[in-house]
C-alpha positions in Angstrom: 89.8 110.1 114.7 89.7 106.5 115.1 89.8 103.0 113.2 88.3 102.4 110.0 84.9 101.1 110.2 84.9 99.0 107.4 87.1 95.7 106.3 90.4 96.6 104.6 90.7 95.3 101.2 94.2 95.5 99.6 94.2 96.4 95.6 97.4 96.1 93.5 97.7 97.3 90.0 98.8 94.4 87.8 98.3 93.8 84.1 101.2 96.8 83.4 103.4 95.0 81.0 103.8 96.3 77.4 104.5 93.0 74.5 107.6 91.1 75.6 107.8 93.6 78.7 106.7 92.6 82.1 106.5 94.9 85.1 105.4 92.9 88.2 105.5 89.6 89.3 101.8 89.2 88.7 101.6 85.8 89.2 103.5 86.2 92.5 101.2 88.6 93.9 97.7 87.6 93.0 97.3 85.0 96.2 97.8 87.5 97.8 95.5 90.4 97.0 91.7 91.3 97.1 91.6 93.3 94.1 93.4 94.1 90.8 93.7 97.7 88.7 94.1 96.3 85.2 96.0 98.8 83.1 94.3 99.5 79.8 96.5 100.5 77.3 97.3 104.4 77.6 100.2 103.8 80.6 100.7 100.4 80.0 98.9 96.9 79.2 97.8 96.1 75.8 95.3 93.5 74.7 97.2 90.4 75.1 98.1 91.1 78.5 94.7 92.6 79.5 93.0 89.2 78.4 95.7 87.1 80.1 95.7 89.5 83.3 91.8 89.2 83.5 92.2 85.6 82.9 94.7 85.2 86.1 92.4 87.3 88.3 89.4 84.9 87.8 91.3 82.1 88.7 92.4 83.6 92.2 89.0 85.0 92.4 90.2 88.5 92.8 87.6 91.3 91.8 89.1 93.4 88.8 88.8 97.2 88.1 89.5 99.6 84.9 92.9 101.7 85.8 92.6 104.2 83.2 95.4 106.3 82.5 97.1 109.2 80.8 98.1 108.2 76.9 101.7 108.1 78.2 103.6 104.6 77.6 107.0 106.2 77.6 106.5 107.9 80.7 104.3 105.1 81.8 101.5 107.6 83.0 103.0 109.6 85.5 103.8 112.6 83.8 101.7 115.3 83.7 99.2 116.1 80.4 97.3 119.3 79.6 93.7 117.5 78.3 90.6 119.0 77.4 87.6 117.9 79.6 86.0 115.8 76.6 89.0 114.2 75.7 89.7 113.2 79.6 86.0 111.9 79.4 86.6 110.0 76.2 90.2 108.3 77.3 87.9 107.1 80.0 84.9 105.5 78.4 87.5 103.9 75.8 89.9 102.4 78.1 87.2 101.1 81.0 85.2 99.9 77.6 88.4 97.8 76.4 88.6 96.1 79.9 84.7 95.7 80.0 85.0 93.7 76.6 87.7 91.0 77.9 85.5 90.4 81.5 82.3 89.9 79.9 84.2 87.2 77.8 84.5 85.8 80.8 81.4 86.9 82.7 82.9 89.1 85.1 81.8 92.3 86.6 83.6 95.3 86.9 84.2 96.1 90.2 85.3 99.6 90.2 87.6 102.7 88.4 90.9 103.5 89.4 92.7 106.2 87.9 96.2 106.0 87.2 99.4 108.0 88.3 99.3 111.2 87.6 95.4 111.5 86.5 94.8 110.4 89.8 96.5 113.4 90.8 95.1 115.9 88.6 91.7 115.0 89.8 93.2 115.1 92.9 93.8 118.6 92.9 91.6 120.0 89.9 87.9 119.5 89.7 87.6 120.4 86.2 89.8 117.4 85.3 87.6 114.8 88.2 84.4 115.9 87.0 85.5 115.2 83.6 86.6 111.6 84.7 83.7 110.9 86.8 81.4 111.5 83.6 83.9 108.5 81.9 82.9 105.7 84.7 79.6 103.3 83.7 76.7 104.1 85.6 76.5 101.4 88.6 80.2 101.4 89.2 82.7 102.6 92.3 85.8 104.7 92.3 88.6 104.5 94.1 90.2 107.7 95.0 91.7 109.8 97.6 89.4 111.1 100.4 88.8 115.0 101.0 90.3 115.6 97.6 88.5 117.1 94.1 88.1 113.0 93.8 85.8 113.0 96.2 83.8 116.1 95.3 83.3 115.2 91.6 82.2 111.7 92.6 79.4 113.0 94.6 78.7 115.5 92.5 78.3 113.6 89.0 77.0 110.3 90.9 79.5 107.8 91.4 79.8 105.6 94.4 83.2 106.6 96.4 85.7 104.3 98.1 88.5 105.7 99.7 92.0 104.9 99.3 94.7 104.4 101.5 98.8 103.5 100.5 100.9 100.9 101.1 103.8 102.4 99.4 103.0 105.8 98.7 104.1 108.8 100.9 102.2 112.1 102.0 102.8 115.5 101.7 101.8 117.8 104.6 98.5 118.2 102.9 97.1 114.8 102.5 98.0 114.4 98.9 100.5 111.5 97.7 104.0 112.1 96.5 103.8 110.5 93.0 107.5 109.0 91.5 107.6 108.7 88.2 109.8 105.4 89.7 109.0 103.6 92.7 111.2 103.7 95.6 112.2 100.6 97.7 110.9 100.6 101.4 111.8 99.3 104.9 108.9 96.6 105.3 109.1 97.8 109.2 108.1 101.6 108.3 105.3 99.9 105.7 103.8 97.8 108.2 103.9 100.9 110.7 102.6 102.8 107.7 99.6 100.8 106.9 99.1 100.0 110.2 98.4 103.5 111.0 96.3 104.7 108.6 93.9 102.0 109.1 93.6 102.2 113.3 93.9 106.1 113.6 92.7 107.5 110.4 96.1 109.4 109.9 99.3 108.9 108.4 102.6 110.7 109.5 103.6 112.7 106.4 107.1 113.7 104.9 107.9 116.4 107.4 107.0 114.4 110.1 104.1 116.2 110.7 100.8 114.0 111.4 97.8 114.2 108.6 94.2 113.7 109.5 92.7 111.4 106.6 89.2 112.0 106.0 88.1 108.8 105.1 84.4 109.2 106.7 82.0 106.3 106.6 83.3 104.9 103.3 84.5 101.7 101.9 88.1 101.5 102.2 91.1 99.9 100.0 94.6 100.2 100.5 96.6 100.4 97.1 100.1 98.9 96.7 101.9 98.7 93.2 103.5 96.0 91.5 106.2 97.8 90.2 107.8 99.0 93.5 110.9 97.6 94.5 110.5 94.6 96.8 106.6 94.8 95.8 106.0 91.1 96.8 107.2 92.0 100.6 105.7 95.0 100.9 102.0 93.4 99.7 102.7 90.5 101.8 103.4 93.2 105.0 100.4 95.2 103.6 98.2 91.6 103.4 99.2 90.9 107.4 98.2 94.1 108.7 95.2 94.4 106.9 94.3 90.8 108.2 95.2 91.5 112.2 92.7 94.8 111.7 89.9 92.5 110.2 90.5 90.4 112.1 90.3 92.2 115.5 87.2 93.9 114.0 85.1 90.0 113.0 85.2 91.1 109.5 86.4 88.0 107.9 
């Protein structure tokens, strides 16, 4: 094990309002970031909000991904679904095909797929349902997911260009996977910085029960994921933006 060999990008999911409802501080955040997961509808967003979010984004000159998720706004995608494998491959194609439609009004690429919540850990553990994602994402364009998982096996197996994830404000298990919360609990930006910090210079992170977890990050692209709706979100992503900085930093990736 050792440090990452690539420059640490931090992505935020923003754009997860619903009408009158707002989620994050969006606005607050974007200076801050690299890259945005723009909810598409199913967990949250709708159009209004997509077109404003991608709108935002450009200004800041953050890159902007598809985050695709269960059809779940009640439980805001983090409960789990039982899908068919043609339907999980159509909720893909129609959710990254709404976001496409508002960046090429503004003539913006899409930078990447990032599943949502509890997809992300279904394809996490079941290949079936990854495989069935993977065949969802446009020819040409990354996915973010979590290393030495189903994620990663589908993605090389159907085609797609991996970058692997690692979490500001998400816990391990013993295993490696993340400890989804349906609601976000509030951190110590101390044990996020230590967190962060690392994952990125050790390729590890010290799980639950304390025991240390080898992530298997390899030689890919990496991105470490905050979320907008955690407690304190704008301290944790401005902990998150510092440490990622120092490691680039240190490295000459500017």
């Amino acid at each position: 094990m050792g440090p990452i060999k690539h420059k640490a990008l931090l992505n935020v999911d923003l754009g997860e309002g619903f009408g009158n409802l707002k989620c994050g501080p969006d606005e607050e955040l974007l200076p801050h970031i690299d890259i945005a997961n723009v909810a598409c509808g199913f967990h949250s967003g709708d159009p209004v909000i997509m077109m404003d979010t991608v709108r935002m984004c450009k200004e800041h000159h953050v890159k902007i991904g598809a985050h695709p998720g269960l059809p779940d706004l009640q439980g805001f995608g983090r409960r789990e679904m039982k899908l068919q494998p043609e339907e999980l491959t159509a909720i893909t194609v129609y959710q990254v095909g709404a976001l496409k439609g508002f960046l090429d009004r503004e003539g913006l690429p899409m930078n990447h797929v990032k599943p949502h919540g509890t997809l992300y850990g279904m394809m996490c553990r079941d290949l079936d349902v990854a495989t069935a994602v993977m065949k969802g994402i446009p020819k040409g364009v990354p996915v973010f997911g979590l290393a030495g998982t189903n994620m990663e096996k589908a993605a090389s197996e159907v085609g797609v260009e991996f970058w692997a994830e690692m979490y500001g404000d998400v816990k391990y298990n013993a295993d490696g996977t993340l400890i989804i919360d349906r609601i976000k609990k509030p951190w110590n930006l101390e044990d996020v910085e230590e967190h962060v910090k690392k994952q990125l210079t050790t390729e590890s992170v010290t799980a639950v029960d304390g025991s240390n977890v080898h992530l298997p990050v390899k030689d890919y692209p990496i991105s470490v994921c905050c979320h907008s709706d955690s407690p304190g979100c704008v301290g944790i992503i401005k902990t998150t933006r510092a440490v990622c900085d120092k490691f680039n930093n240190e490295h000459n990736w500017s």
